[in-house]
C-alpha angles and dihedrals in degrees: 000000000000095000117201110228122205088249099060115100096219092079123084121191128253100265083045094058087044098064100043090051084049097052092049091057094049091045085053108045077048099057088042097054088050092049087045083049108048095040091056093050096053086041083057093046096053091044089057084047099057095029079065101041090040101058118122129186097267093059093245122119113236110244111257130198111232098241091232090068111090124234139220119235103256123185120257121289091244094045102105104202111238111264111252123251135199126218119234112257126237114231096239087061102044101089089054082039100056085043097050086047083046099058120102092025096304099315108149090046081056091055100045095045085054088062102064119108101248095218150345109303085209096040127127143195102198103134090041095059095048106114106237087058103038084088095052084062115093094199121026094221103045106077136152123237120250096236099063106019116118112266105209110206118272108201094153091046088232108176097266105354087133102057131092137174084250135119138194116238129176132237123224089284106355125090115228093353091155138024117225111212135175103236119273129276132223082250101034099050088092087062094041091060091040094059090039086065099037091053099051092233107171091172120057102186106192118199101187146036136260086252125009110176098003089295119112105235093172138020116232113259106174122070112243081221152004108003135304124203117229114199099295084349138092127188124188120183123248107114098323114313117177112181117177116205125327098275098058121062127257110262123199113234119182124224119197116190120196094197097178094060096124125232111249088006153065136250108277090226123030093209096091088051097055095052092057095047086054088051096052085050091056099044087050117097119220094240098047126116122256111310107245122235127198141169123153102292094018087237124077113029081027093053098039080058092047098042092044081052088054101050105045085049084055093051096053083055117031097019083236146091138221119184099152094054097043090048091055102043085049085049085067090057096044128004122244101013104175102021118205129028084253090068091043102048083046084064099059086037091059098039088054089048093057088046099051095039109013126194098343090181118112129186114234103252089039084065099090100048091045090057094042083059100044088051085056114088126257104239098202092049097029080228130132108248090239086055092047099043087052088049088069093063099069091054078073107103134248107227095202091169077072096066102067098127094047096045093055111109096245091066102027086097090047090070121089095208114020093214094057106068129154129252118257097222090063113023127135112255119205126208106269115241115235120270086355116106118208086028096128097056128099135147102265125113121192123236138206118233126210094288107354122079114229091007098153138023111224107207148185117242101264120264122229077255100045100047090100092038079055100052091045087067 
């Protein structure tokens, strides 16, 4: 090794070496204070310069990229990007098609109901604005198009007796098979009625209820008793018995209401929806006029009835579905029919349910012959027709992000069998007990009967642990 003696001129002593370090340092904070400065003076400067070109008349600066990001190609400002469209769907492929749109919390329903054009591009509201009929609109913002809104007779030329909050929407096949209407005011129920007679209706479907959260969503038009008279028109309550003055004949007309449709919701099964729509498809008479439809609005609970109709009727026929394609062609006849990505996503879920099980209803003396048939074998499956009925049923989905409460730590050791855990939308819950958390949970689910809600509790034998949990309930 190359050694530095004291006599080489190369070596400089400690302090030596001290103050040079020391006066590096200085030099360079220096420099570095003096960069830092005059960049921040010519930052400033272009800053005042651009503040200055930049102004606009609302006080605001534009925003501005910085030229050194780089930026992605886009298409041209005037370039509109092509709706998108989705395709109908063959029967054999909607069951893998609903759980692909489940997924992720519904994402790609979300994404399929937010295509759909909101409303007619040419359509227009003329009739509706006018200022004798705005106060026969229940909602500003919900109003039908003057091509296809109902026109009531006007034999007496009043400024806007012909007009309704109504609209004509088609069926599947059928033009103008039903009418969607907002539901009726206090001062619009005379013109509910009129049209009801003009129209030939013979079938009312009612979709909610006379108050739903404290909040009126439809004037009575129908008398509890005896018979009110309704501007020409008297109705009486039988069945439904409309009579116009005393030189026409009484005509029946039906009314079905569906009362447990939820406010901001959906039914939690579709399977109560789609008997009563069996059952308005059986009271209506073939000749009679377009069968009216009214919720609140006329356009969400209305447009998901008349969506889940169409599309039965499409499946009889083309062994598909579209319910892309139909929401959007009824959307031309009235906007926003079905009105949030939950009433859209019950549709497919009601329409899988009819195509997995069907109509399930038998009449008494059909029953016989309905079991002789499900004890013969089914020759394609090799499988009795009880077993193969009962093998449907657990295509039925588990809905495990239901079972939050029964899954937390604290009342995982309270179930009998950890794969059999109660809903939380119908649980049992139990009183808490002071000062004691988890206190209100025990296996038990409530159940409908055939008419009443909640008319069981279905119920795991009771643990060592749970006997006291039991006898609280």
């Amino acid at each position: 090794a190359h050694g530095v003696s004291a006599e080489d001129p190369a070596f400089l002593s400690p302090p030596a070496v001290l103050s040079v370090s020391v006066i590096s340092l200085l030099l360079l904070a220096v420099l570095v204070l003096l960069a830092v400065y005059f960049l921040r003076l010519r930052k400033q400067r272009k800053a005042d310069v651009s503040a200055v070109d930049m102004k606009v008349p609302n006080g605001f600066l534009e925003e501005q990229e910085q030229q050194t990001v780089v930026l992605l190609p886009q298409p041209p400002p005037t370039a509109a990007a092509a709706p998108k469209r989705y395709s109908a769907i063959s029967l054999e492929c909607l069951e893998d098609e609903y759980r692909l749109r489940s997924a992720d919390d519904g994402k790609l329903f979300r994404e399929e109901y937010n295509a759909l054009p909101a409303s007619y591009a040419e359509g227009t509201c003329e009739e509706a604005n006018k200022d004798h009929n705005q106060e026969k609109n229940r909602y500003p913002n919900i109003l039908p198009y003057d091509h296809s809104r109902v026109v009531l007779e006007d034999p007496d030329g009043i400024p806007g007796s012909d007009y309704i909050n109504a609209s004509y929407i088609d069926g599947y096949k059928d033009k103008n098979k039903f009418i969607a209407a907002q539901g009726p005011k206090q001062d619009t129920v005379a013109d509910f009625w009129r049209m009801i007679w003009e129209r030939k209706t013979a079938t009312i479907v009612m979709l909610t209820n006379l108050k739903e959260r404290k909040e009126e969503k439809c004037c009575q038009y129908w008398p509890d008793q005896g018979c009110w008279s309704y501007g020409n028109i008297r109705v009486a309550v039988e069945d439904f018995t409309q009579a116009g003055d005393g030189s026409k004949a009484p005509r029946l007309v039906t009314q079905m209401h569906f009362t447990s449709w939820p406010d901001f919701g959906v039914p939690f099964s579709p399977i109560g929806m789609l008997k009563f729509l069996k059952k308005v498809k059986a009271v209506n008479p073939s000749h009679a006029g377009p069968i009216v439809v009214h919720c609140s609005a006329g356009v969400g609970r209305t447009g998901t009835f008349i969506v889940i109709d169409a599309m039965i009727d499409m499946m009889h026929m083309e062994q598909k579905i579209d319910v892309f394609g139909f929401v959007s062609k009824i959307r031309d006849q009235r906007s926003q029919l079905v009105q949030t990505d939950m009433q859209y996503s019950f549709i497919y879920l009601a329409l899988l349910e009819y195509y997995l099980y069907g109509d399930t209803e038998l009449d008494v003396c059909s029953l016989e012959g309905h079991l002789q048939k499900l004890h013969n074998t089914s020759v394609p499956l090799d499988r009795v027709g009880l077993e193969e009925e009962f093998r449907k049923l657990t295509n039925v989905r588990i809905m495990k992000e239901d079972m939050r409460t029964g899954n937390l730590p604290a009342n995982m050791k309270k179930n009998r069998v950890l794969q059999i855990i109660p809903y939380d939308f119908n649980r049992v819950i139990l009183s808490m007990k002071r000062g004691q958390e988890f206190t209100d949970y025990i296996n038990a689910s409530f159940i409908d009967g055939y008419r009443q809600k909640d008319y069981f509790i279905a119920t795991q034998g009771p643990l060592a642990s749970t006997v006291e949990d039991f006898w609280r309930m």
